[in-house]
N, C-alpha and C positions, 0 to 999 in steps of 0.2 A: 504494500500500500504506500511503498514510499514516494513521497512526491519533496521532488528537489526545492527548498526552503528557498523563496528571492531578497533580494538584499536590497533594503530599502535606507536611504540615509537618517542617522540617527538608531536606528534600530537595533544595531550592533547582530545583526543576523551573519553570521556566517562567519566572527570573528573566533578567530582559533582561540583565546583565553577565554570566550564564552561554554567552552567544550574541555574545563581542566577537572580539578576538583569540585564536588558535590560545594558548595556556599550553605545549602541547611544540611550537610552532613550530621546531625542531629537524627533527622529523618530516615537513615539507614538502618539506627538501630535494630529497631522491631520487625525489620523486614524479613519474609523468608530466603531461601537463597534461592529459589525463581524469580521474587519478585528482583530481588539483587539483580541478578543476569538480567533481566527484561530493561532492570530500572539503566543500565552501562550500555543497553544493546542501544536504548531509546538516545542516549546524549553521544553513542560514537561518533556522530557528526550528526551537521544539522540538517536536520527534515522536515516537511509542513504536517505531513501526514504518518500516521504509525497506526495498523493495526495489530491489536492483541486478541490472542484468541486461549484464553485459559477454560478449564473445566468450571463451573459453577460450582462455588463453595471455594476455590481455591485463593479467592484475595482480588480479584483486579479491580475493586475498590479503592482498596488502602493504596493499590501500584498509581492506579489512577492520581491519585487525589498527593503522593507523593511526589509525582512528578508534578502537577500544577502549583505543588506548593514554592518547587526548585525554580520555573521558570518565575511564578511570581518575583522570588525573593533573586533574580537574575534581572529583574526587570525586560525580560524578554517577551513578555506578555503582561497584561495592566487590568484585564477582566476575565472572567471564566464565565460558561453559557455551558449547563449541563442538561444533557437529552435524554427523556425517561421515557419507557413504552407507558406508563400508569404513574397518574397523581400519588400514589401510593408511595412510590421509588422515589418522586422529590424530595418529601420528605425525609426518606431513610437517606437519603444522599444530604443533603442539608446535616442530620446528627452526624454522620462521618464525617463530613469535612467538619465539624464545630471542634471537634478533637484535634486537629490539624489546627487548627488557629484560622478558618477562613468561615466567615459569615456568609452563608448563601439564603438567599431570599428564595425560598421555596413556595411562597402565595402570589405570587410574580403573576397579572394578570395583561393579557397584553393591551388591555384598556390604559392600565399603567404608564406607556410610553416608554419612557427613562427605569430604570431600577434607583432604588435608594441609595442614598450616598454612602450607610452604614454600611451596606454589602460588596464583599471582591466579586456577586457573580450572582447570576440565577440559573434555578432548576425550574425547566418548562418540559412539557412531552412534545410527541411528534406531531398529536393530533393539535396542539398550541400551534407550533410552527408552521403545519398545513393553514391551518386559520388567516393568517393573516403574516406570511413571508418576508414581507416587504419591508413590515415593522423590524422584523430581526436580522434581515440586512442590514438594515440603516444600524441599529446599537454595534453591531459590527464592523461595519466600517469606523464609525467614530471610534472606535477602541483598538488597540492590540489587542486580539482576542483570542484564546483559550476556548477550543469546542469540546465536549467530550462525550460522545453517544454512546450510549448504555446500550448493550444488545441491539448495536448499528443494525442489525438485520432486518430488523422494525420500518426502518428505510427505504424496503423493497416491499412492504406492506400492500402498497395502492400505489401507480404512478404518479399520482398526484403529490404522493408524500413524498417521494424521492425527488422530483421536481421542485416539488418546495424546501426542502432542505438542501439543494443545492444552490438554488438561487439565495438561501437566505446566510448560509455561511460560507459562500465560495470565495468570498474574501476576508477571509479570519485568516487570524497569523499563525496560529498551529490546533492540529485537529487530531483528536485521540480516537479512535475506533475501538472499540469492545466487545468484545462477545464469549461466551460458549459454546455456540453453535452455530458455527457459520454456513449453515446450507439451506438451500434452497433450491426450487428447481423450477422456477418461473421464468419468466423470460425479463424482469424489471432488476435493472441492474444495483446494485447497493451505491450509493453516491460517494464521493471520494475513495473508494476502493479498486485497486490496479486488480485488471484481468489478463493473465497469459495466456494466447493461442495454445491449444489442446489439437496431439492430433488425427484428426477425423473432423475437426470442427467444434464449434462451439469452444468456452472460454471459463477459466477455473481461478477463482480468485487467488491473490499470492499474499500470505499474512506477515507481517515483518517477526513475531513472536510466539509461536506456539507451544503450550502447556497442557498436556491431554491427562486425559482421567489417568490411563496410566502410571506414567512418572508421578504423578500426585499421590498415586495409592501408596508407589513405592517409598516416598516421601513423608508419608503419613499426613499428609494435609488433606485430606478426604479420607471419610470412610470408605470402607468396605460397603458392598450394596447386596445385600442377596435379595434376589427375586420368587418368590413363591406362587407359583401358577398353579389355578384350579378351573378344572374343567368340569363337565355335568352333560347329563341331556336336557335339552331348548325342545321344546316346543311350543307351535306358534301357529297361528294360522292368517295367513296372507287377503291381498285385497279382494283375492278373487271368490274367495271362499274356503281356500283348499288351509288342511292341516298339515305340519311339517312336523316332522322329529328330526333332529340331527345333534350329532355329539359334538360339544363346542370345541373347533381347533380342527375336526377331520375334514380333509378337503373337501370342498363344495363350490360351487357355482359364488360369483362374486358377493351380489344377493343376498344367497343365504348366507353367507359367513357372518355379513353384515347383519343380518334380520336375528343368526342364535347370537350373535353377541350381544345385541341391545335386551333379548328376550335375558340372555341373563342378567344383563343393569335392571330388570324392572323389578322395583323395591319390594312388592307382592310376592315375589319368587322367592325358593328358597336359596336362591343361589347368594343372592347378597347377603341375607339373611348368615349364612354358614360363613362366608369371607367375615365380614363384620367383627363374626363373634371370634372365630380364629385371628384375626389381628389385633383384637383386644386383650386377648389372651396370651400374644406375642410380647403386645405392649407393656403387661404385668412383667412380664419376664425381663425386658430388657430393663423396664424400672428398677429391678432387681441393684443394678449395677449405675445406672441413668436414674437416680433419683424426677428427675424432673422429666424425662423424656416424655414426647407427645406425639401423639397420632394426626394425620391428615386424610380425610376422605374427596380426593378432586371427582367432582359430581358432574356431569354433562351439561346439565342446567338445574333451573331455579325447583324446580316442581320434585326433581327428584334427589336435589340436594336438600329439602325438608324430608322427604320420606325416610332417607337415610339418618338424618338427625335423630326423625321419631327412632327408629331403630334400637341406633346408638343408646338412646336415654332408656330406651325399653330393657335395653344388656346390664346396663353400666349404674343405671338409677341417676346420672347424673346428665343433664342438658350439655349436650355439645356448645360451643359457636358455631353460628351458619354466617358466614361471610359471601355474600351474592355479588354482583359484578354491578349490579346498580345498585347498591344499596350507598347512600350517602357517609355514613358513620362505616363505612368497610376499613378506613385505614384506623382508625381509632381503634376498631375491633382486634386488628392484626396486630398493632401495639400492647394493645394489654392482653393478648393471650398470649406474646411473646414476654411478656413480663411475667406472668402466671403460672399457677402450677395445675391448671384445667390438662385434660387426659387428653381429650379428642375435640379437633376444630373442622366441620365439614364448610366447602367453600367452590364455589365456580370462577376457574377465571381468575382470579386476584390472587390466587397463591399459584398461581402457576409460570410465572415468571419471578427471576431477582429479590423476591419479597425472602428477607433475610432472618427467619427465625429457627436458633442453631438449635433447640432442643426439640425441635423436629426428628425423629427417627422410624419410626412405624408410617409405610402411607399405604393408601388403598385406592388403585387408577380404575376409578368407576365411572370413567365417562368413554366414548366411542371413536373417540378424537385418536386417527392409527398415521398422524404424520408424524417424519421422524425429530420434527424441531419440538413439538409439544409432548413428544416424551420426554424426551435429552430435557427440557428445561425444568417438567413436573418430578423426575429423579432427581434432579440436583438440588430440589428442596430438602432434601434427605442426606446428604453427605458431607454436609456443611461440622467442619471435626471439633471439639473443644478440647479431649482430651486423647490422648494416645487410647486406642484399643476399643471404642466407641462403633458400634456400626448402625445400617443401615436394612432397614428389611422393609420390601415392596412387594404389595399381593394386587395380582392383575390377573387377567381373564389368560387361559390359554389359546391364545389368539396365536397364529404362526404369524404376525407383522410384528406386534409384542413380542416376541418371543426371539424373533430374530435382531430387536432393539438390543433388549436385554442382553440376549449373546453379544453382539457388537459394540458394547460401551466404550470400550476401549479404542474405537475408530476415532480416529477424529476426520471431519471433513471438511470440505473447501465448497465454496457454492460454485455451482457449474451455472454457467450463462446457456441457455440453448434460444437461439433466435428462433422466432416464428416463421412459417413457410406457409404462403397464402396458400398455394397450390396442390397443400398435404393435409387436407381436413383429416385424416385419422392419425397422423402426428400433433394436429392440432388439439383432438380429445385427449388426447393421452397428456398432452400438456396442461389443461383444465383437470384431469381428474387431477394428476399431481400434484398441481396449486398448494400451496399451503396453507390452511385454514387454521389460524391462532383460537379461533373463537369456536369455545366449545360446545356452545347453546345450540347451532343449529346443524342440522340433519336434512340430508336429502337422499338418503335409501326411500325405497316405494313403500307405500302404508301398507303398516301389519300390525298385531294383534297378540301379543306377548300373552300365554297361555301357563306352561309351568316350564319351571328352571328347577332341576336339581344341579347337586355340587358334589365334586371329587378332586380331593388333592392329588392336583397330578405330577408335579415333579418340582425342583429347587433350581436355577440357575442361578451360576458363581462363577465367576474368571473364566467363565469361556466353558464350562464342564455342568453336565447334568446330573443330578441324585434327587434319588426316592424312585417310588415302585408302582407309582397310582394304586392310590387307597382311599378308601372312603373318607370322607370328611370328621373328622371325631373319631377317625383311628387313635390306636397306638402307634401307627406308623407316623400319622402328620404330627401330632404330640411329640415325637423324636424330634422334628425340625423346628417345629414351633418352642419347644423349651429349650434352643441353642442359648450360650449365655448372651448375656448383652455385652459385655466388654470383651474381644477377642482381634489379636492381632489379625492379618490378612491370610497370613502363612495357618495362624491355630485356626480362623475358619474352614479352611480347604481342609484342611489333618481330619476336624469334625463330621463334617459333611461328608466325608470320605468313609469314616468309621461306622457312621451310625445306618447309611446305606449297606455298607459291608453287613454290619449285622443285623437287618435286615433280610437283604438276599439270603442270608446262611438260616437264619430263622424258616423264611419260606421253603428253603430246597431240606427245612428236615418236617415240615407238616407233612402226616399221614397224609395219602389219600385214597378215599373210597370209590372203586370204577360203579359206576352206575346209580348212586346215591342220589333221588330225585331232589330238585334245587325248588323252593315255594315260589311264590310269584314274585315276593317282595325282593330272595337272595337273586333273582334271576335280574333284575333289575338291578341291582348294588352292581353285581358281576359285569352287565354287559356295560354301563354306567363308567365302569373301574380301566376293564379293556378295552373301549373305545377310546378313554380317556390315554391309556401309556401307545394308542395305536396311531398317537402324531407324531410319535417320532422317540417319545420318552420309554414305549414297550421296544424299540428296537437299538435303544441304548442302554436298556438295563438287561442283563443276561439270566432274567429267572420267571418263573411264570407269573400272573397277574393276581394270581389267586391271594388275597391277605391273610397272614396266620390268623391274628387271633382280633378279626374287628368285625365288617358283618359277614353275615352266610353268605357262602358261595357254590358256583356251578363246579362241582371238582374234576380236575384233571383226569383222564383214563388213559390208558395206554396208549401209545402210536398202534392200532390194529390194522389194518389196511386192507384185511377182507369184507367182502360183503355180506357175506352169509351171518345170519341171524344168530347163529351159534356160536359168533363170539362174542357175545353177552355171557356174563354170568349168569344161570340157569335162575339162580335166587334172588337177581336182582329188582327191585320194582321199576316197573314203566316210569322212564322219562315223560316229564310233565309237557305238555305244549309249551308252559311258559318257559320251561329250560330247551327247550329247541329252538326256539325264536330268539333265546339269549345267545346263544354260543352260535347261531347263523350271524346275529349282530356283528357279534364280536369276531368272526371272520371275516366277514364284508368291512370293518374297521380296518383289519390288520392288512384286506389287499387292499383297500384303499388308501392308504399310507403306502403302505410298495410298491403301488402305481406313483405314490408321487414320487415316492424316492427313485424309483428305476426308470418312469417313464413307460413301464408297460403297459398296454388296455387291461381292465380286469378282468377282462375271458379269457388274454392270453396268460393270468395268471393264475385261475382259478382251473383251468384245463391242465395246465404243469400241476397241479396240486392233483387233480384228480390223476393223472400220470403216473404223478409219484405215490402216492397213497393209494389207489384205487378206488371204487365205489362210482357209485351213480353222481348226476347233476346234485347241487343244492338242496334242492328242495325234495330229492328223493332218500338226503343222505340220515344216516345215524346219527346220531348222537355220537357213541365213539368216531366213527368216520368222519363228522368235522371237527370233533377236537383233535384227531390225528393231522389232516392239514394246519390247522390253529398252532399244532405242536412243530410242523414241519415248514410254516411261512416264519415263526421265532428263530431257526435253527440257522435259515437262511441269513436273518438278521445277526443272528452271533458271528457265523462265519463271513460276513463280508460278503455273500454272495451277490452280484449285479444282474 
């Protein structure tokens, strides 16, 4: 982002004693040693522009406001003009800098004109800027001026916002860019930000400082984050009239992914209902260690961030804060529950950027919002560190776009520019779906009809690595991950996570089992519930069967038989129920449907290989043993690496 500094007389721009020692070296102290480096990168010579691009939680606040303190006290600049996506963020920028020694007018109205004389600067947002450009030109130009945007990416929000934020400080003397998440994928460029040709086309921002979640963990300036995904069966029934089932997370039509995911946000289901109380319960636990730590429920919108509240107070006996995106007293809310020692604060919208409250640690991503900026920003509320060995734990739906977030934290990205191409409407769509939408309130999947949501713990992600076994909700299995302690270096998280899957699997691979043992209606449900849920990808990462030792009834294992004849049944055994036929067909057409995704092949061409190798009739002609013998031989596949 760097843009060559001009030299103007009097200004002392570009004079090599302006570029020696730190003048508030005072200011170094307390710094981390990133901020350090970033803070030696930013003065190795002069530049107009510098973007930084650190993790959220890791400091570019305090970097920020350090270096505006140095050029102040340089006289290199004479005012500061800082850019918030939310009223909220002026404020918390205004107390930051009051610690610094600089007075920022954070009620700054651009009725105003002028700023006060008592103040080095003001905090305005973008939609302030859009409003009225012209005005903030002009205090610009009269001044040496000091820019510094908060989450620049905000910038490429609307064209009109980046239009206006160009025009209003394209003649400011130096300009700070910020972020943790620099991507995008629209076609409206970020405003003072250098783009380098890519090649194939299209253009990828260049950041002058980059600090990713990574180096931070290792660092210890961020927590650890584990992820706890829970799946279920959705059922719903659509505009047309028709009913659906589908297991949240196994592939499906665009649609429905969309349609069982919001079926599982609806407060009425059990499915939040189970999350809730399991996060609450996480909560207790990491209080344990985090006297003061608090929970976050980020809600879709307004109607369903009260239901969840009700909830909440229904679990806990005690009233949440509901922080809403209109609500007038929302920053005041934010403040004193950052001051407080309240358990759970549910909120749309307002906490899901920048908004800085460190004892944050339990959250719960209940809204439908599957772009990768509004994840990246709503986890970073959570890993903001105070003390060494403090972590982070986030319960989200098993969505495979979540899920592949989660895996990927540790990416850092660049925004890619892609121009528009009048003559390629279906390049064009693909660029609208991808759009970025900040605002979590609205929705435009087709009208449906949320019916019932159950819930099942389906696996943990951590550094890149899957554990747990998909188990019912209020196992002893999720209780293992849900009682991890709350203080745990990055290294003892992984050791744990590791262990307590280990004994697990080993627990499972010694339960009895009974071949022919009829399953009730209810264990047939748990079970196919259980193996739908490990058959996105988490049954072909854990190498044992799906069956849980000791939480609910289950459909049990039987041999690999692979004849068809009727005589290999146990003479003594009772008739297979309809409902355990329809479970363990489930939970087959689960597990090729996951190895269609994972291989690519049609499910006939794999459900034909099964009967190949097993033997026996089509589906719907088969046993009972003769589809758990596939069930048992598409797992095997998965163990071995087979493609």
């Amino acid at each position: 982002m760097s843009t060559p500094l001009p030299t103007t007389p009097g200004s002392g721009a570009g004079a090599g004693d302006h570029y020696h020692e730190p003048v508030r070296d005072d200011l170094l102290v307390g710094l981390r040693g990133w901020q350090k480096d970033a803070y030696y990168e930013y003065f190795k010579r002069p530049r107009r522009d510098f973007l930084l691009v650190a993790t959220p939680g890791a400091g570019k606040t305090g970097w920020a406001l350090t270096v505006a303190a140095e050029l102040l006290a340089r006289r290199e600049v004479a005012m500061l003009t800082i850019v918030t996506p939310t009223e909220h963020l002026k404020h918390q920028w205004a107390d930051a800098a009051a610690r610094f020694g600089l007075a920022i007018d954070s009620a700054y109205r651009n009725a105003q004109g002028r700023a006060g004389a008592d103040f080095a600067g003001v905090a305005v947002t973008y939609a302030q800027v859009a409003a009225h450009p012209a005005l903030h030109r002009q205090r610009t130009q009269n001044r040496r001026m000091l820019v510094i945007f908060d989450e620049i990416h905000h910038a490429a929000d609307a064209l009109s916002w980046g239009d206006a934020v160009k025009e209003a400080f394209d003649p400011a003397r130096r300009r700070l860019g910020l972020t943790g998440t620099p991507f995008r994928s629209d076609a409206n460029p970020i405003p003072f930000v250098t783009y380098v040709d890519e090649p194939g086309g299209g253009k990828r921002s260049s950041s002058d400082y980059v600090y990713g979640y990574g180096p931070a963990l290792e660092d210890s300036v961020v927590r650890p984050v584990i992820f706890l995904a829970y799946s279920g069966e959705m059922r719903w029934r659509t505009r047309a009239g028709d009913e659906i089932t589908a297991t949240l997370g196994t592939p499906r039509t665009k649609d429905q992914i969309a349609q069982a995911w919001r079926t599982a946000l609806d407060p009425a289901g059990e499915w939040v209902s189970r999350v809730l109380e399991a996060a609450d319960k996480r909560l207790t636990e990491v209080r344990r260690g985090m006297p003061d730590a608090a929970g976050l429920v980020i809600a879709g919108d307004h109607e369903d961030a009260r239901a969840y509240a009700a909830l909440l107070r229904g679990k806990t006996g005690k009233r949440p804060v509901v922080v809403l995106s209109d609500d007038p007293a929302a920053s005041k809310k934010i403040s004193a529950f950052t001051n407080s020692d309240d358990r759970w604060m549910v909120a749309v919208r307002m906490v899901s950027e920048g908004v800085d409250i460190p004892r944050l640690a339990v959250g719960v991503y209940a809204t439908s919002v599957s772009t990768a900026l509004f994840f990246a920003q709503a986890v970073g509320r959570f890993v903001r560190v105070r003390r060494r060995g403090e972590t982070a734990s986030v319960f989200l739906p098993s969505v495979p776009v979540l899920l592949s977030y989660a895996a990927e934290l540790e990416a850092e990205r660049d925004h890619i520019l892609r121009y528009r191409i009048g003559d390629a409407p279906e390049e064009e769509e693909l660029e609208q779906a991808q759009r970025q939408r900040d605002t979590p309130d609205t929705f435009d999947e087709p009208a449906f009809q949320a019916l019932t949501a159950s819930a099942h713990f389906d696996r943990v992600l951590y550094d890149g690595g899957e554990f747990g076994t998909a188990t019912a909700a209020g196992s002893p299995e999720e209780e293992d991950f849900l009682g991890l302690p709350g203080l745990l270096d990055p290294d003892q998280v992984r050791t744990l996570l590791r262990q307590r899957q280990s004994s697990q699997l080993t627990t499972r691979s010694r339960t009895p089992k009974t071949p022919g043992t009829p399953a009730t209606s209810a264990s047939a449900t748990s079970a196919t519930s259980s193996a739908s849920a490990s058959a996105t990808s988490s049954a072909f990462a854990s190498a044992a069967p799906t069956t849980p030792a000791t939480s609910a009834a289950f459909v049990p294992k039987t041999p690999n038989v692979p004849s068809t004849s009727p005589a290999s049944t146990a003479p003594d055994a009772p008739p297979v129920s309809r409902q355990a036929l329809a479970a363990l067909r489930k939970e087959l057409n689960g597990l090729v449907g996951a190895w269609s995704h994972r291989t690519g092949q049609p499910h006939g061409v794999i459900h034909a290989e099964l009967r190949r190798t097993c033997g026996g009739p089509q589906l719907p002609q088969a046993t009972a043993d003769q589809i758990q013998a596939r069930i048992d031989m598409i797992r095997r596949w998965a163990i071995s690496g087979r493609s």
